[in-house]
C-alpha positions in Angstrom: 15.4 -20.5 9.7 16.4 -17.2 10.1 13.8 -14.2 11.0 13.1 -12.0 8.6 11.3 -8.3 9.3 9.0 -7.4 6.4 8.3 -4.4 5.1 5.7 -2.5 2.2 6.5 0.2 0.1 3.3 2.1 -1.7 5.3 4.2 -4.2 3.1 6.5 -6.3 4.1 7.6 -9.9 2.7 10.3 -12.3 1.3 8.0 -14.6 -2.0 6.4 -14.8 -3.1 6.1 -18.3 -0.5 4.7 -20.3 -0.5 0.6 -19.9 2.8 0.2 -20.9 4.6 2.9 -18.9 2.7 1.3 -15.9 3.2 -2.3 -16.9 7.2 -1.5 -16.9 7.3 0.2 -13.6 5.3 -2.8 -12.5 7.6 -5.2 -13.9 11.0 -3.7 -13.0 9.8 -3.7 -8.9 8.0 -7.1 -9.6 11.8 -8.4 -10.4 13.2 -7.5 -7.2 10.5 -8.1 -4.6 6.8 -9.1 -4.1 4.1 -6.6 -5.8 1.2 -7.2 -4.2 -1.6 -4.3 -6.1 -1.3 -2.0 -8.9 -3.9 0.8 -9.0 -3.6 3.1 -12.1 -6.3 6.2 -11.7 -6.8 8.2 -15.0 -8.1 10.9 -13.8 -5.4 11.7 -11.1 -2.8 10.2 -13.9 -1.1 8.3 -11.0 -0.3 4.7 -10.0 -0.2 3.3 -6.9 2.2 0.6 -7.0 2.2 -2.1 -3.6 5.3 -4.1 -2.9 6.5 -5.6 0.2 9.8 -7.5 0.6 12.9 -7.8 3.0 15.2 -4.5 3.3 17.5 -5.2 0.5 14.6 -6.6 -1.8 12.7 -3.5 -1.4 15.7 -1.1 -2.1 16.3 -3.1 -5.2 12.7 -2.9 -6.5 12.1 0.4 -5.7 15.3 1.5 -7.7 14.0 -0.5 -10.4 10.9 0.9 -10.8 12.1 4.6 -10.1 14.7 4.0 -12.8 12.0 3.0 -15.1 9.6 6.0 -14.3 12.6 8.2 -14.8 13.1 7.2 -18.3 9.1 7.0 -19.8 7.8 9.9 -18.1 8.3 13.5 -18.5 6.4 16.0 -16.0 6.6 18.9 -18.8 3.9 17.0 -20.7 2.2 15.3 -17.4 -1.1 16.6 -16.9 -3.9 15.4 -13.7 -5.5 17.0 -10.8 -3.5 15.5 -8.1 -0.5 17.4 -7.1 3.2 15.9 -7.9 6.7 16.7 -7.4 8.0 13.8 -9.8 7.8 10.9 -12.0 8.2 8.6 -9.5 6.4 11.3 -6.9 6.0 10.2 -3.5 8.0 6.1 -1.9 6.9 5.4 1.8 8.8 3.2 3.3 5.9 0.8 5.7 7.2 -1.4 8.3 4.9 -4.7 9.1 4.9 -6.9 11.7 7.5 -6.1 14.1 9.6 -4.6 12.0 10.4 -1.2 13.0 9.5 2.4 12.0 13.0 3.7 13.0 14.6 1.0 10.6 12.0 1.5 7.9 13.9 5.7 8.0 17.0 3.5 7.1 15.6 1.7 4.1 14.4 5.2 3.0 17.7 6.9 4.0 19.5 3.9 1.4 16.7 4.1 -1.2 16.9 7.9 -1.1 21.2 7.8 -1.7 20.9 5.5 -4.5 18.2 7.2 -6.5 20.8 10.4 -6.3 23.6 8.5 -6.9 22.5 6.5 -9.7 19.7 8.4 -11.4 20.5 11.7 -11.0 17.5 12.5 -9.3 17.0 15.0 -6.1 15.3 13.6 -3.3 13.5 14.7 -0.5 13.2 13.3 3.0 9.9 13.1 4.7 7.8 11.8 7.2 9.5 10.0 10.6 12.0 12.1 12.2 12.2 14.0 9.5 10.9 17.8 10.5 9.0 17.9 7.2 5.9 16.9 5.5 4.7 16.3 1.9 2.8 19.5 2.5 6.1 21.3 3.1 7.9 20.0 0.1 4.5 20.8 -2.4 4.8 23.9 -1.2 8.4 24.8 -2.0 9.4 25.8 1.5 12.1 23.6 1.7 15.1 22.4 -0.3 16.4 18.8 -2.1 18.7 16.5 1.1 19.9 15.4 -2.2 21.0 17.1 -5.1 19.9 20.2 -6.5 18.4 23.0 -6.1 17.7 22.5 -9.6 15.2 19.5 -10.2 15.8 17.2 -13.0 14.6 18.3 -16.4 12.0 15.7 -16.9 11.4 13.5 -13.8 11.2 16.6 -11.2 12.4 14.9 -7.4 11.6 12.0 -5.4 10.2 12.1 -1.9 11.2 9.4 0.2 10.2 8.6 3.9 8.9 6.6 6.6 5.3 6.1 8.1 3.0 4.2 9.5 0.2 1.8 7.7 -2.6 4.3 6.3 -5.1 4.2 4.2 -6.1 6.0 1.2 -9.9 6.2 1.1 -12.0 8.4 -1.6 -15.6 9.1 -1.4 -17.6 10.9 -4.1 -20.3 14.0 -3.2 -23.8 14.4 -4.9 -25.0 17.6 -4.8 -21.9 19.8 -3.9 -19.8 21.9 -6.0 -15.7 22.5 -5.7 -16.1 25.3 -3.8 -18.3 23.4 -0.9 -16.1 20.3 -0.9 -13.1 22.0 -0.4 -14.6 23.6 2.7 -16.0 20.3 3.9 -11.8 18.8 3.0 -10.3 21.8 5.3 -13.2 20.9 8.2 -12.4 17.3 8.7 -8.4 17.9 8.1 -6.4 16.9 11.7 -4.5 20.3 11.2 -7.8 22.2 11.1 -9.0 20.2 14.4 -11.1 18.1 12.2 -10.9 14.2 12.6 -7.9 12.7 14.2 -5.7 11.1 11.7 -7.2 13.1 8.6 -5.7 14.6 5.4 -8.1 15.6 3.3 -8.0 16.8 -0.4 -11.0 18.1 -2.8 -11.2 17.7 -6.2 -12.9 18.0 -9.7 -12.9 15.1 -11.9 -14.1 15.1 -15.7 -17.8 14.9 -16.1 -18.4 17.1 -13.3 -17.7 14.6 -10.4 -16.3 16.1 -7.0 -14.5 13.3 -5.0 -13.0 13.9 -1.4 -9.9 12.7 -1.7 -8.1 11.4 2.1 -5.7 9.9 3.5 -5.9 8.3 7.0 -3.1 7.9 8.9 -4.0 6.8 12.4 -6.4 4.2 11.3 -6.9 3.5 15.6 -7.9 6.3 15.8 -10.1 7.4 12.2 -10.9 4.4 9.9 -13.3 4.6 7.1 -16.0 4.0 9.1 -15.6 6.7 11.1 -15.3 9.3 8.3 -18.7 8.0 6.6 -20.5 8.3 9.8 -19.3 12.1 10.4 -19.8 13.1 6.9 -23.6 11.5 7.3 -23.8 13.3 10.6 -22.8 16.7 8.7 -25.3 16.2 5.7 -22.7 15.4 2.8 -24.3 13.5 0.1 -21.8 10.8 -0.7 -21.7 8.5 -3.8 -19.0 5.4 -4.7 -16.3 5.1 -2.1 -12.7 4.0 -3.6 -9.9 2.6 -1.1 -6.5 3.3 -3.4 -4.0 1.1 -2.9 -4.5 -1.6 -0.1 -6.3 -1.5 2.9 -5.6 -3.4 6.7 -8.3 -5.8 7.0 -8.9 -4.1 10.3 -10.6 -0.8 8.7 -11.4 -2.7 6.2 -15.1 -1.9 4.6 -16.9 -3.5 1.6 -14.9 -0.9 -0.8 -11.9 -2.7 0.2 -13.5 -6.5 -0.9 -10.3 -7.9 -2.6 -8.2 -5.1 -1.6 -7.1 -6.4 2.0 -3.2 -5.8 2.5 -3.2 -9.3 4.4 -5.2 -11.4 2.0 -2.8 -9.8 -0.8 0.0 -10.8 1.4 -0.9 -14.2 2.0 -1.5 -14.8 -1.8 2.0 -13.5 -2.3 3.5 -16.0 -0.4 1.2 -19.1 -2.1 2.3 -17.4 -5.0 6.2 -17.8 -4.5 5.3 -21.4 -3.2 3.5 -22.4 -6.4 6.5 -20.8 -8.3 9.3 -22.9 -6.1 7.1 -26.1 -6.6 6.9 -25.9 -10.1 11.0 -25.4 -10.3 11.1 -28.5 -8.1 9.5 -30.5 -10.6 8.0 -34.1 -9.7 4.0 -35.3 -9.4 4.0 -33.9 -6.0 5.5 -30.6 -6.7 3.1 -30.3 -9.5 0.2 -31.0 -8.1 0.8 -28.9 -5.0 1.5 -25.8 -7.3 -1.8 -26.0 -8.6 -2.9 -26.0 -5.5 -1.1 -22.9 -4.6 -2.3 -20.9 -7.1 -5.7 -21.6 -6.9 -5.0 -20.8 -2.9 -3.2 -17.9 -4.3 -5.8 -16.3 -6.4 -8.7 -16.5 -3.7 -6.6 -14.8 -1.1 -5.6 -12.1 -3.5 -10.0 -11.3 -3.8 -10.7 -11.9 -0.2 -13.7 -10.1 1.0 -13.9 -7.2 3.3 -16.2 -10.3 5.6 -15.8 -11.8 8.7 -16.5 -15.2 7.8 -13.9 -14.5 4.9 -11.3 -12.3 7.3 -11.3 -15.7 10.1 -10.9 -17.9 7.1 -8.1 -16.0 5.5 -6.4 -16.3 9.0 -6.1 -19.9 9.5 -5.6 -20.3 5.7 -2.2 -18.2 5.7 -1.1 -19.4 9.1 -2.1 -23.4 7.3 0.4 -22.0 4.3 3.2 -22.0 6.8 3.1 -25.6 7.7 2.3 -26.4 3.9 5.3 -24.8 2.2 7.6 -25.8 5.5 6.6 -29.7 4.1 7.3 -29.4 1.0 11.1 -28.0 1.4 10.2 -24.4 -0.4 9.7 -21.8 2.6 12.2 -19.3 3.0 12.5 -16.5 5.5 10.8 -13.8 3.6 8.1 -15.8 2.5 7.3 -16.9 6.2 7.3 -13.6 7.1 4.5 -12.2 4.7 2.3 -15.4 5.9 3.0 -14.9 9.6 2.1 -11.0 9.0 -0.8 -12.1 7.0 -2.2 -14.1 9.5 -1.0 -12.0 12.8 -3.7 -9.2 10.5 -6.1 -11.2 9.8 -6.4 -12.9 13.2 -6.4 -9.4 15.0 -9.0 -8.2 12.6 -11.8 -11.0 13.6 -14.3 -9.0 16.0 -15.4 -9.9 19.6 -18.7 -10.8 18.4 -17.0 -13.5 15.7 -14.8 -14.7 18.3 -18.0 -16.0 20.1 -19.5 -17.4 17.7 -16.1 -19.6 16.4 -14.7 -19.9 19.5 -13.1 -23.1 19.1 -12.1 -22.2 16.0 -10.7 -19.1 17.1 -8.4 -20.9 20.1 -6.7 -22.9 17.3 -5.5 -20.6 15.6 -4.0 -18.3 18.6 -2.2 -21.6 19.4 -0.9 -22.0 15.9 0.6 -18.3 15.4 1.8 -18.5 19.5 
């Protein structure tokens, strides 16, 4: 069987309070390639939408569910505190595994010539090798790759690029007004010689809630972790923490309990098993679907644990050999199990290594 490289995308649309907008988007990607999460916010009025697929299958979804934001949503009558450039606002492009960052460019390079050749929509370039940031493009200093310099009437520009795995982390302050939270957003930010890895955002949420809004993108570097302890170190009363989106099991905290990118991953590819054994039809087939999708909807809630993160491991790296049996694994499917457990396994501390040791061995000698 064939190799496959894997890759995410964590497109975010300008709509997160109508159901059936969200549930079309959703649906159109969903037809295409795997979605793993989708998180609507209400107050932003934005959707997070996780997918992850082979090249081609992540093109085709993404066109699918652009093509649907461009036709339900119209920025004129959008309204939400986070800032936006379009319906379908902002696609990264993620590479997992060993798939690489300079190919993931390419899948945004082809994703961002079909949306203007299709739809009619500029697009932007960001992110790797690209010269240019979100920041930049928000900010009006620079010009459509694609199309324009007019945007379109109703579903503005898309910004396309490549990056690495971040997370999107969200912590609400007691006891600090919009002024004082913007001041603590500029002090942490990278650019302002803040924490390493930091882009930080401040902002005022209906029933006079301020929420630090981040993004973290050099998790080896800043996790969440790392911004709680410094914001305890400085003094900043902090309430509910939100991870939006997914999160690596590696940085992965108790806000992220059924929000791990690998345990989503895995349960992805149980999923697709369950769905190929239920085509096959027979006892066997049967009976082992149920099977999957009980395995299926565990992984998807898998705790932010150790216990749970060692588990998850062996479980997805168990699927292989599973599916492989039963005649229903395909490339792209081993390689969301394979990244799954090549997460998981990496995410297990020194400390549990000890204590499972022999467990531990097993499992390096399965994903060898």
């Amino acid at each position: 069987m064939a190799k496959e490289d894997l890759f995410e995308s964590v497109p975010n649309f300008s709509e997160g309070r109508r159901g059936d907008v969200i549930d079309a988007i959703a649906a159109a990607a969903a037809a295409e390639a795997r979605v793993l999460d989708t998180d609507a916010d209400p107050d932003h009025n934005r959707v997070v939408v996780s997918i992850a697929g082979s090249r081609s299958h992540v093109v085709d979804a993404l066109l699918g569910a652009i093509g649907a934001a461009v036709e339900r949503i119209d920025l004129g009558s959008h309204s939400g505190v986070h800032p936006r450039v379009g319906a379908a606002d902002v696609i990264p492009i993620v590479p997992l595994g060993e798939a690489a960052l300079e190919t993931a460019r390419e899948i945004a390079h082809d994703t961002g010539k079909r949306v203007w050749a299709e739809l009619k929509v500029p697009v932007y370039f960001y992110g790797h090798g690209e010269g240019r940031t979100l920041a930049d493009i928000r900010a009006g200093r620079v010009k459509p790759d694609l199309g324009g310099p007019d945007l379109h009437p109703t579903a503005g520009a898309v910004c396309v690029g490549a990056r690495r795995t971040l997370v999107a982390f969200n912590v609400m302050l007691f006891d600090t007004d919009l002024v004082a939270a913007r001041a603590v957003a500029r002090s942490i930010r990278e650019s302002a010689a803040g924490l390493r890895g930091v882009q930080a955002l401040a902002f005022e949420l209906p029933g006079e809630r301020v929420q630090l809004s981040m993004n973290l993108f050099r998790i080896d570097e800043t996790s969440p972790v790392d911004v709680i302890a410094e914001l305890a170190r400085r003094g900043v009363a902090m309430g509910a923490e939100q991870v939006v989106g997914l999160c690596p099991a590696a940085v992965a905290t108790p806000a992220a309990d059924g929000r791990i990118l690998e345990g989503r991953l895995a349960s992805a590819g149980a999923a697709a098993g369950a769905a190929r054994c239920s085509g096959r039809g027979g006892e066997e087939h049967a009976a082992l679907a149920v099977r999957l999708t009980r395995e299926a909807d565990e992984l998807a809630r898998l705790p932010a644990d150790q216990d749970a993160i060692l588990a998850g491991a062996e479980r997805a790296a168990a699927l292989v050999r599973v599916l492989q049996a039963a005649q229903v694994l395909d490339g792209e499917v081993e390689a969301m199990l394979r990244v799954a457990a090549r997460g998981l396994r990496d995410a297990v501390q020194p400390a549990t290594q000890s204590i499972y040791r022999a467990r531990v061995d097993a499992l390096d000698a399965r994903l060898a």
